[in-house]
C-alpha positions as CSV (number, residue, x, y, z in Angstrom):
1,X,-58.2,15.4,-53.7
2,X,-60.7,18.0,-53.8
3,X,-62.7,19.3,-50.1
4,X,-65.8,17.0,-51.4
5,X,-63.9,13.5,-52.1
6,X,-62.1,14.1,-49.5
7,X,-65.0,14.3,-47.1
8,X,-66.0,11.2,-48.5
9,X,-63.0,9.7,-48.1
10,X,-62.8,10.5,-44.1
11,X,-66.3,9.7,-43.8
12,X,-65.8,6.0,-45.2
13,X,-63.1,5.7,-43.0
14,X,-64.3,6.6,-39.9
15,X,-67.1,4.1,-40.4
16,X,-64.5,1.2,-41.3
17,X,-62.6,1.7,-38.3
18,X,-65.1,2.5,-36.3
19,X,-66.4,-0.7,-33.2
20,X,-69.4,-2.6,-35.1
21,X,-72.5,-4.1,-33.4
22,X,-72.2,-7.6,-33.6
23,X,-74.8,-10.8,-33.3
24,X,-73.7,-11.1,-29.3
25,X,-72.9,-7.1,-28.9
26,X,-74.7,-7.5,-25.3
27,X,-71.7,-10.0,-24.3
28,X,-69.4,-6.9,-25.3
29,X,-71.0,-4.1,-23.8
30,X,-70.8,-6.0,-20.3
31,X,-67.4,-7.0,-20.9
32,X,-66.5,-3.4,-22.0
33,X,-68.1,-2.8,-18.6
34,X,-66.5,-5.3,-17.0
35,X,-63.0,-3.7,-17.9
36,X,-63.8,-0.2,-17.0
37,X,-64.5,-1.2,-13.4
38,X,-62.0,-3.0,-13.0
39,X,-59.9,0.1,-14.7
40,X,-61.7,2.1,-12.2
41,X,-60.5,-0.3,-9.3
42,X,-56.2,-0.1,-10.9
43,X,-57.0,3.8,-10.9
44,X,-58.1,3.8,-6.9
45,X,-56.0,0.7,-5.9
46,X,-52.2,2.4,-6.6
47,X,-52.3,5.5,-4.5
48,X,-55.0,3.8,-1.7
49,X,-53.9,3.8,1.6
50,X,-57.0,1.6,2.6
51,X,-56.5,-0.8,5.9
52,X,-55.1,-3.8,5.6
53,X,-58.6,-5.8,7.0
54,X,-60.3,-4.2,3.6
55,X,-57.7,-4.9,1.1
56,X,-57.8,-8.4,2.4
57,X,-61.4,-8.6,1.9
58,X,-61.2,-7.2,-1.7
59,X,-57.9,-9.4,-2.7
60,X,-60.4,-12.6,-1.2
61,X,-63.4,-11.3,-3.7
62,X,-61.1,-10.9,-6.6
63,X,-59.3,-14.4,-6.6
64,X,-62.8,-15.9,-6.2
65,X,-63.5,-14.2,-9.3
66,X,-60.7,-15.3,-10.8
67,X,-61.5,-19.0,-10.5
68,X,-65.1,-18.5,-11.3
69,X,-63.9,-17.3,-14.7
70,X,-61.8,-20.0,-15.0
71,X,-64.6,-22.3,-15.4
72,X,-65.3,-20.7,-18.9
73,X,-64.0,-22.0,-22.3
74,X,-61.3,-19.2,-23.7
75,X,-62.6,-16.7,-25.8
76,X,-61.9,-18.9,-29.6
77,X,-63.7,-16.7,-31.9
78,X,-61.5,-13.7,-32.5
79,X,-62.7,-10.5,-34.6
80,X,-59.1,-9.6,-36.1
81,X,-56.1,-9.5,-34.6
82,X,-55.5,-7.3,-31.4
83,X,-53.7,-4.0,-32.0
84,X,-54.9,-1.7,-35.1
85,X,-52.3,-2.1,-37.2
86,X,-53.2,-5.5,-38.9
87,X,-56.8,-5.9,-37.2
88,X,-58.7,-7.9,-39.7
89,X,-62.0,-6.3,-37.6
90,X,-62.2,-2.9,-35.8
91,X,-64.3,-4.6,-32.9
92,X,-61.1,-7.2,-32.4
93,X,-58.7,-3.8,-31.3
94,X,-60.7,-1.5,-30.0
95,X,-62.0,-4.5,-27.6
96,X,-59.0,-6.1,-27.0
97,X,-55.9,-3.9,-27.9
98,X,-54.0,-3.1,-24.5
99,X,-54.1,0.3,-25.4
100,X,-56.8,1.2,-26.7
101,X,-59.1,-1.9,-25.8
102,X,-62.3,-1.5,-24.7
103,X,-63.2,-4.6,-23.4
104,X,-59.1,-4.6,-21.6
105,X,-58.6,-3.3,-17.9
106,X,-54.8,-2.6,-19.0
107,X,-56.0,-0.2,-21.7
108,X,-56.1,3.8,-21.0
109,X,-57.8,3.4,-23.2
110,X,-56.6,5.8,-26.1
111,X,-59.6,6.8,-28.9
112,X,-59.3,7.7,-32.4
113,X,-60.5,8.9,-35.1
114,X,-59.7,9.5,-38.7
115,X,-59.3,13.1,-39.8
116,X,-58.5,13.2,-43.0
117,X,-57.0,11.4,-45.8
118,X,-53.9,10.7,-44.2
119,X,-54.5,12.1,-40.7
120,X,-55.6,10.7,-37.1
121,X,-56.6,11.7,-33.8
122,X,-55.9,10.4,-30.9
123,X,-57.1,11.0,-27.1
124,X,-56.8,9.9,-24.1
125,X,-55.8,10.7,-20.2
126,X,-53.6,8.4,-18.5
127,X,-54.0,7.6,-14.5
128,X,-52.4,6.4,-11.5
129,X,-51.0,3.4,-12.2
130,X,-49.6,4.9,-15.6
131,X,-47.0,6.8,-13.4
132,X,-43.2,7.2,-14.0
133,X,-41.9,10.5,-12.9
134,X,-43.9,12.0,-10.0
135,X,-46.8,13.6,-11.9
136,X,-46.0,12.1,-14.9
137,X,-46.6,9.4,-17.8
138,X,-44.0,6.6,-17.4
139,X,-42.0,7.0,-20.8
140,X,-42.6,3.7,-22.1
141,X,-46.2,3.8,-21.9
142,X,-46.0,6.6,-24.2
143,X,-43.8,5.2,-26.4
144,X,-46.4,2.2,-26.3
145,X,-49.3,4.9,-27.2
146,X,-47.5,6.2,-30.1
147,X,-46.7,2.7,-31.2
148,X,-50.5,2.4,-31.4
149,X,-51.4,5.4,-32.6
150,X,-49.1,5.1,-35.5
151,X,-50.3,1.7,-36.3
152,X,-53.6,2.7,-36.5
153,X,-52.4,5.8,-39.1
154,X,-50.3,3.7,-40.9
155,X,-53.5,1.4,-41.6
156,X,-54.5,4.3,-44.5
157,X,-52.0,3.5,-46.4
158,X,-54.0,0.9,-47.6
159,X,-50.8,-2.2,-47.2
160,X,-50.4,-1.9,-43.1
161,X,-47.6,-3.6,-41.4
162,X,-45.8,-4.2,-38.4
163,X,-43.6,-2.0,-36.4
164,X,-39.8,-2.3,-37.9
165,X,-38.8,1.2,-35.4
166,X,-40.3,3.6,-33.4
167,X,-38.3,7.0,-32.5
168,X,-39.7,9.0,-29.5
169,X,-38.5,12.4,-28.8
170,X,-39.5,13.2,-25.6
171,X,-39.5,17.0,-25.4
172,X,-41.5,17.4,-22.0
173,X,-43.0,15.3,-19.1
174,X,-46.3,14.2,-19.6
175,X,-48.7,14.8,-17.2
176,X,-51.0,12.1,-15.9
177,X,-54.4,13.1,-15.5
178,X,-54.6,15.8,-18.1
179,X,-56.7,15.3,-21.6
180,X,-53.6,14.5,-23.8
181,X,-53.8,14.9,-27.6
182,X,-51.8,12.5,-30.2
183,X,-51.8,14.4,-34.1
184,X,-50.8,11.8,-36.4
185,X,-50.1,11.6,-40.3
186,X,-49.0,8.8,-42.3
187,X,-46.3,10.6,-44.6
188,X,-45.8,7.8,-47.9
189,X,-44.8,4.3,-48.8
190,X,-41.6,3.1,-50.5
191,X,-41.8,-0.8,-51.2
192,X,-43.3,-2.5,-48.1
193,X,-42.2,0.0,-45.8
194,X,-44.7,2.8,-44.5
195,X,-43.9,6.3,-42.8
196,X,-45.6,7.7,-40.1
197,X,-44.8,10.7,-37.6
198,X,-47.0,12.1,-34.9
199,X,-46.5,14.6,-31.6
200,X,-48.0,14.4,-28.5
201,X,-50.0,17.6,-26.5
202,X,-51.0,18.5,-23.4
203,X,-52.6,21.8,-22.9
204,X,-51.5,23.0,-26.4
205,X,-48.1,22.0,-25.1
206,X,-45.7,19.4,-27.4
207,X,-44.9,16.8,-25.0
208,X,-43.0,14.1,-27.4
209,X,-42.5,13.5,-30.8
210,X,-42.4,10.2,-33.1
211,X,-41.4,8.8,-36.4
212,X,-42.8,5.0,-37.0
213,X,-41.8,2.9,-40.0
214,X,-43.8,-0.1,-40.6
215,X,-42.9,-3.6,-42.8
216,X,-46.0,-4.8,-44.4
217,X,-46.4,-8.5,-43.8
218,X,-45.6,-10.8,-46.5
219,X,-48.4,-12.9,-47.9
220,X,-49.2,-15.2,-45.7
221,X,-47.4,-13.7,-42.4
222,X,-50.3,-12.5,-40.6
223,X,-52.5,-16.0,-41.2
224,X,-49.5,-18.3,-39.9
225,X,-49.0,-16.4,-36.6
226,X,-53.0,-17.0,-36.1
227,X,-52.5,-20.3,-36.7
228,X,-49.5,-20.8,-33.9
229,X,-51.5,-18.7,-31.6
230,X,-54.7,-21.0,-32.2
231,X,-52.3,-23.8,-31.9
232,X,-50.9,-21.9,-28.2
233,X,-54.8,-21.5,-26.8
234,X,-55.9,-24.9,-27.7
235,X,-52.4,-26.5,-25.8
236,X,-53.7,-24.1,-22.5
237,X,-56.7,-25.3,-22.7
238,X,-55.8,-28.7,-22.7
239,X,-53.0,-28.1,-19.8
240,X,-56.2,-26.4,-18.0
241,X,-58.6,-29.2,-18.2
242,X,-56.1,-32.2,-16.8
């Protein structure tokens, strides 16, 4: 692939997996703002040592919250599905992914961005309540991170899957609250299985390694597990509303 395709070839991708404006992008933006305060509230709640009277009072405003939301209808129209390896719309995992969700309090949440033709960049910094060792990133949150990271990779293979492993070397601790670097290539396909591989830095530093192998779905898969999950919101809502 020559310097000039593949320029093209990055730049098409970036824009395909890349969040799109929709008809109702105001309802996202306030969502997306929605979960970064509440993000921003996780991040200061786990090391507070705030008195008990104010905790209380905060704990009071969020359960009222809670059952004021519950008087809306569940979110039916979904963009996708939500983690990058299988999204059927970019809006559907970056908004909704648990890692690298927008519009999701759990998220980070982790960006990316295609580099090349088989390359992808990932970034984020992970906070408080992503803690495992004193300091550090809890090792299965990074081992989720590279699950997604790798997903996302895998996507330019053009036939993504699902995970069927995920190996994590974990070379180093990870800090939390450092600017953290994921470098990830998707390596080749054999069949319906796709390799992928990517390290994790800190400071320049390799933190952990991985190796991802992905099954694409068989024809079909993908559409029948939206249709038991349909099946799953419409039961809840039902349950809800006796």
């Amino acid at each position: 692939m020559s310097n000039d395709t593949e320029a093209d070839y990055v730049r098409e991708q970036r824009e395909r997996l890349l969040p799109k404006k929709e008809t109702k992008a105001d309802v996202w933006d306030q969502k997306r703002r929605l979960a970064g305060a509440l993000r921003l509230v996780i991040e200061r709640v786990v090391p507070s040592d705030a008195p008990v009277d104010e905790l209380s009072r905060a704990a009071d405003a969020l359960e009222q919250y809670a059952e004021q939301l519950k008087k809306h209808p569940r979110l039916q129209r979904r963009m996708g599905y939500p983690e990058s390896a299988n999204s059927g719309d970019v809006l559907a995992f970056f908004d909704q992914s648990p890692l690298i969700g927008l519009a999701n309090p759990l998220a980070p949440p982790i960006s990316l961005q295609v580099t090349g033709k088989d390359t992808v960049l990932g970034e984020v910094t992970f906070k408080s309540a992503y803690e495992g060792p004193p300091g550090h990133v809890h090792g299965g949150f990074v081992a989720a991170a590279f699950d997604e990271v790798l997903g996302y990779v895998q996507s330019l293979s053009g036939a993504p899957g699902m995970t069927g492993t995920l190996t994590v070397r974990y070379r180093k601790p990870t800090p939390l609250h450092t600017p953290l670097r994921f470098e990830a290539r998707y390596l080749r396909t054999e069949g319906r299985k796709v390799f992928t591989e990517a390290k994790l830095l800190a400071d320049g530093v390799l933190c952990a390694e991985a190796e991802g192998l992905f099954v694409s779905m068989r024809e079909g898969g993908m559409v029948a597990m939206d249709e038991r999950r349909e099946a799953a919101e419409a039961q809840r809502a039902r349950q809800a509303s006796e």
